[in-house]
N, C-alpha and C positions, 0 to 999 in steps of 0.2 A: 504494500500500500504506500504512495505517491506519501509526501508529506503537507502538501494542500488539502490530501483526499482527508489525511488525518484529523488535521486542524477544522474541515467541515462537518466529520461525523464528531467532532467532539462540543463545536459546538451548534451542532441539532441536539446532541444529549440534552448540552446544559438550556437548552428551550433559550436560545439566544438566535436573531436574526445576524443577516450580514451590516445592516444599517446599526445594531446596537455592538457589535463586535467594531465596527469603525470607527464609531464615536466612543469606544472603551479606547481603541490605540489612536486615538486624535487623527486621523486617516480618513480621505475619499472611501466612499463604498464603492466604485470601481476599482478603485487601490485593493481594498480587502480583498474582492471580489478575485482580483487577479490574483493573490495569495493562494486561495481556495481552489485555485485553476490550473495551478505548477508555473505562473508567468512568473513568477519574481521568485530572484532568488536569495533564500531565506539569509543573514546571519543571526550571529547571537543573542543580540542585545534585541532587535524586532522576535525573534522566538521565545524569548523573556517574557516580554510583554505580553504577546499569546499569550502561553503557557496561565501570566498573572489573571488575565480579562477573562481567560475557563475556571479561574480559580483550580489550576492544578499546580503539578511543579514540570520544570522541562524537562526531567527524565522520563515522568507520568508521560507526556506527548511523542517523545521522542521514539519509548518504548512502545508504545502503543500500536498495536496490528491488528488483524485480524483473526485472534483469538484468547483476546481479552475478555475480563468479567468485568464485569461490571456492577456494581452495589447500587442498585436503585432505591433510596428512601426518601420517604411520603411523610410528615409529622405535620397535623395540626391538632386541636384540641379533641374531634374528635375519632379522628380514626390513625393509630399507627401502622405503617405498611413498612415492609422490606422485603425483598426480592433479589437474590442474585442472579443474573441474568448471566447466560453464556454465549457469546457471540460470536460467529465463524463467520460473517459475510456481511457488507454494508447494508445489503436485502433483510437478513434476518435484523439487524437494530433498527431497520427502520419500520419492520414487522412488530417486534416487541417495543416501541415507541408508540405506535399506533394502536398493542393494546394496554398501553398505561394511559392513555388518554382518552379512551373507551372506559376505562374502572374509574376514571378520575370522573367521567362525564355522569356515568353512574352514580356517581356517590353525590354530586353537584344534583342531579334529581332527587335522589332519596331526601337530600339535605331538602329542598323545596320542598317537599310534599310532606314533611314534619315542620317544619314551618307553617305549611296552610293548616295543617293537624292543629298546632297549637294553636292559631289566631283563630280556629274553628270553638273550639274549647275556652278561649276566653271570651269567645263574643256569648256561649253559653253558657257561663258562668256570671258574666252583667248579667243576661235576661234575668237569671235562676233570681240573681239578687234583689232586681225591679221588680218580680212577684212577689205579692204581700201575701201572708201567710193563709186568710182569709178567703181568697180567691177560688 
């Protein structure tokens, strides 16, 4: 794997465009873009700054191929996930990309529809309270 090819599957992981990758390395997005392409060739110090804008280290990038794992973790208040993912092909992460963002999309519904639950439940809980005992 190309080290453009790298630097794009790593950052589709980190859910980063080419326009937020260029303005992390103060760069044109045709500039980046050419990075991601094999037109420019790389040294140290712009590898650096990759590396820093994926929040990884340059050895993480450098070594990086195709058959790396990968630690997918998910933390919000309500649901912990973790997932190690085994990757042999830019096809298959961008297969399991596509089903983290299918369970993510899932859990974004589930989360609505306990939301409408509750606001259902407190608009029946005022009624409950505006009927008088009498009634």
């Amino acid at each position: 794997m190309k080290l453009g090819e790298k630097v794009s599957l790593m950052r589709t992981l980190k859910g980063l465009t080419q326009e937020e990758m260029a303005v992390k390395l103060n760069m044109s997005t045709t500039g980046y873009a050419k990075i991601e392409r094999g037109e420019t060739k790389l040294q140290n110090p712009r590898l650096e700054k990759i590396a820093g804008a994926l929040g990884i280290e340059l050895k993480d990038l450098l070594n990086f191929d195709a058959q790396n794992v990968f630690k997918a973790s998910f933390h919000d208040q309500c649901l912990q996930y973790s997932q190690n993912i085994y990757i042999n092909s830019a096809i298959e992460l961008t297969q399991e990309l596509e089903k983290m963002r299918v369970k993510l999309d899932a859990k974004d519904r589930e989360v609505e529809l306990l939301s409408e639950q509750v606001n259902q439940l407190k608009d029946i809980i005022t009624l409950m309270k505006n009927v008088s005992p009498s009634q």
